[in-house]
C-alpha positions, 0 to 999 in steps of 0.5 A: 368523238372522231378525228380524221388524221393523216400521217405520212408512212414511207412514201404514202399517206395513211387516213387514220382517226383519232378516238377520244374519252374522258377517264376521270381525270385524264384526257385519252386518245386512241389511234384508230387505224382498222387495217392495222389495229382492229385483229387478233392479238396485239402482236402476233398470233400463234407463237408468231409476231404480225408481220407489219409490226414495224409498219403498226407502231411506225404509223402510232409513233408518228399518229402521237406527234401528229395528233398532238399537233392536230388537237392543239395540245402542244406536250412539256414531255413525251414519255415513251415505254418500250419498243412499241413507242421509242421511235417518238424521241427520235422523231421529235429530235430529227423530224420536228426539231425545227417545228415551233409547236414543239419547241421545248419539248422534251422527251423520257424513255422508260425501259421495262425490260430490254429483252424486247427491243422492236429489232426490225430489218433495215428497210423500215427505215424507210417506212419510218422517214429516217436517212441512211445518216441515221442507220449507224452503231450512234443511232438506229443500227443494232446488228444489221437491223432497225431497233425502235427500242434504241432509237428511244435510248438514244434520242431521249432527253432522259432515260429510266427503268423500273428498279435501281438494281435493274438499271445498274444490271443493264448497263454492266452485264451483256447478259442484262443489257441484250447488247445495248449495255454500252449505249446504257454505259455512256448514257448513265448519268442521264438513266436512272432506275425508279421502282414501280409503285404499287395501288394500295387500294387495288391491292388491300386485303382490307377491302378485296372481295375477290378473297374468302376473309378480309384481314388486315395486320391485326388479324392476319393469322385468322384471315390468311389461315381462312383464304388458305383453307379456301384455296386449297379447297378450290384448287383440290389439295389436302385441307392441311393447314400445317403444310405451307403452301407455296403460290406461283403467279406469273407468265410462264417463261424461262426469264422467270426461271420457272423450270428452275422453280419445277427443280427445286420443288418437286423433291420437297412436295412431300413438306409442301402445296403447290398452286400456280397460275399461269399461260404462256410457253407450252413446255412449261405449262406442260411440265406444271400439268405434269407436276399436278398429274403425278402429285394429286391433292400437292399440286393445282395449275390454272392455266388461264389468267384469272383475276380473281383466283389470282388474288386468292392465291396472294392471300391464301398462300403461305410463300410466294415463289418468284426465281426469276433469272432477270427481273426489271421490276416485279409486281407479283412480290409487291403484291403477295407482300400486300396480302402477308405472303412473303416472298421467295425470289432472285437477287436481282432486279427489283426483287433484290430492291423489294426482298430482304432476306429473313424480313420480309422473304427470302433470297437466292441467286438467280439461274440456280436450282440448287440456290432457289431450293436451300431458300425454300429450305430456309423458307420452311424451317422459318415458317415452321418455327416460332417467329413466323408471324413476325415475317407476314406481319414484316411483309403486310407492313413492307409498303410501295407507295407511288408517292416516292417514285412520283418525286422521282419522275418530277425531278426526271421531267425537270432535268429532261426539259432542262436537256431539251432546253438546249438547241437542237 
């Protein structure tokens, strides 16, 4: 199905189209507009971001309320993610606060991470319909430009993040909050940090056919030692089942303190493995591949994302590293947890929320190559000694159901639509 849409953009009108399906449950709409949408990468190519970005996600934040209105489906909540939707609390706030279709309607905005802020220059507020009024340090102004993410922080009824820690970080630290801390500060009794959950059956090595044993609690040690020999078998290392391996998934970026991870790592190559799966900046991929070419049979770097090879590193690997030096919420740990791997991460962040020391991982400052290095020491000598097993069985067994953030985000719905209850 296709619905024509005409939504206003600056001084023009843009004819765009809703797109519609049904997945399984939930009624989905696409907005399809091919000047802006039907192109390579979704927000840039090569290292560079598209150069009407604001133009892009201005025409979707005004498509959602337009198209809203157009389907007849009048929203008890809108609940906006980052940047790329920010601008709809602000929208239903001073655009469509008179409008009887959305009386009562309240929105939420969710912060994954506030480094990535839709910073754009202050001629989008044009494009976007907002008055100069607005361009103020109380409302869309940052710095001299127009931030889409600040727009949803400060119009929104309610605000969350993805971890308590997280949400505390950002409204403490300039280092945590890119500038926006005092926002946060003054809004802080409306933010409230909410873990992410994770699907336990997606991710259950119970049931995964992507990994070489199947295992559960009971049979742990038989499952992972045979995903262990058939990771080191693909990825080309030494078939040493005494030496631990240690398995990287992630984005390669230096918020996930992966050049601090090189450090720490290279000088203990000769206890351990290495896997890592990743992309992303060249530098570091290059430091990985050369961390593989001078360790041969030590080290193995995919670098291209698979989804498969990913979960077998969760279930072959015996640790897990994440030293991220800011981390929102993390579902790489979550997920190594899942498959007995325990992790070694960052205090911060959701990992600090996830990660116990000596339980179920373990632990180091974030940004400190020598920090993360006596963790893994620490790390090894557990793993070499005699209780070992009661740390996979401790990370099996450390769960993240959405059930408990569910009652979290009814309770953020209710005290939202309370807020927009008010007149406008």
């Amino acid at each position: 199905m296709s619905i024509p849409l005409s939504v206003p953009l600056g001084a023009e009108r843009i004819e765009a189209h809703l797109k519609y399906m049904q997945w399984r449950t939930v009624s989905v709409y696409f907005v399809d507009y091919p000047p802006f949408y039907d192109r390579n990468g979704l927000y840039g190519r090569d290292g560079k971001d598209h150069a009407d970005n604001d133009r892009r996600f201005i025409l979707y934040c005004r498509s959602v309320l337009e198209g809203a209105k157009k389907v007849g489906f009048k929203p008890d909540i809108v609940h906006a993610h980052d940047w790329q939707a920010g601008l709809i609390p602000a929208y239903l706030e001073r655009h469509y606060g008179a409008d009887p279709f959305f009386a009562g309607t309240a929105s939420v905005m969710t912060v994954h991470n506030m480094a990535y802020q839709g910073n754009f220059p202050k001629e989008s507020m044009a494009a976007a319909g907002f008055g100069w009024e607005d361009f103020t340090a109380e409302g869309l102004e940052y710095y001299g430009k127009m931030s889409f993410l600040k727009a949803g922080l400060v119009f929104a009824d309610r605000l969350t993040t993805v971890s308590p820690t997280y949400a505390r970080e950002i409204t403490e630290s300039a280092e945590r909050g890119f500038g926006m801390e005092g926002l946060l500060k003054r809004r802080e009794g409306e933010l409230c940090g909410i873990l992410n959950g994770l699907d336990l059956d997606l991710w259950n090595p119970k049931r995964d056919s992507s990994i070489e044993r199947r295992f559960s609690a009971e049979d742990s040690a038989e499952g992972k030692a045979a995903c262990k020999r058939a990771l080191q078998k693909e990825g080309g290392l030494a078939l040493d089942a005494k030496k631990p391996l240690v398995g990287i998934v992630s984005r390669l970026d230096h918020q996930k303190g992966l050049d601090l991870a090189i450090k720490a790592l290279e000088p203990r190559l000769k206890n351990l493995q290495l896997v890592v799966v990743g992309t992303g900046d060249p530098a570091l991929q290059e430091a990985f591949a050369g961390l593989a070419r001078r360790n041969p049979g030590a080290v193995f770097l995919r670098d291209a994302f698979d989804d498969g090879f990913a979960r077998r590193v969760y279930a072959g690997a015996d640790l897990f590293l994440m030293p991220s030096r800011f981390e929102p919420c993390g579902l790489g740990q979550m997920i190594a947890m899942r498959y007995g791997t325990p992790p070694v991460a960052s205090r911060t962040g959701g990992l600090a929320d996830t990660v116990s020391e000596g339980v179920n991982g373990f632990l180091c400052a974030p940004g400190d190559a020598d920090e993360l290095g006596r963790a893994l020491d620490r790390a090894l000598e557990a793993y070499a000694g005699p209780d070992w097993r009661q740390s996979v069985r401790a990370a099996l067994e450390t769960l993240f159901p959405w059930d408990k953030s569910v009652e979290l985000y009814l309770e953020t719905y209710r005290r939202a639509r309370q807020r927009a209850a008010r007149p406008r």
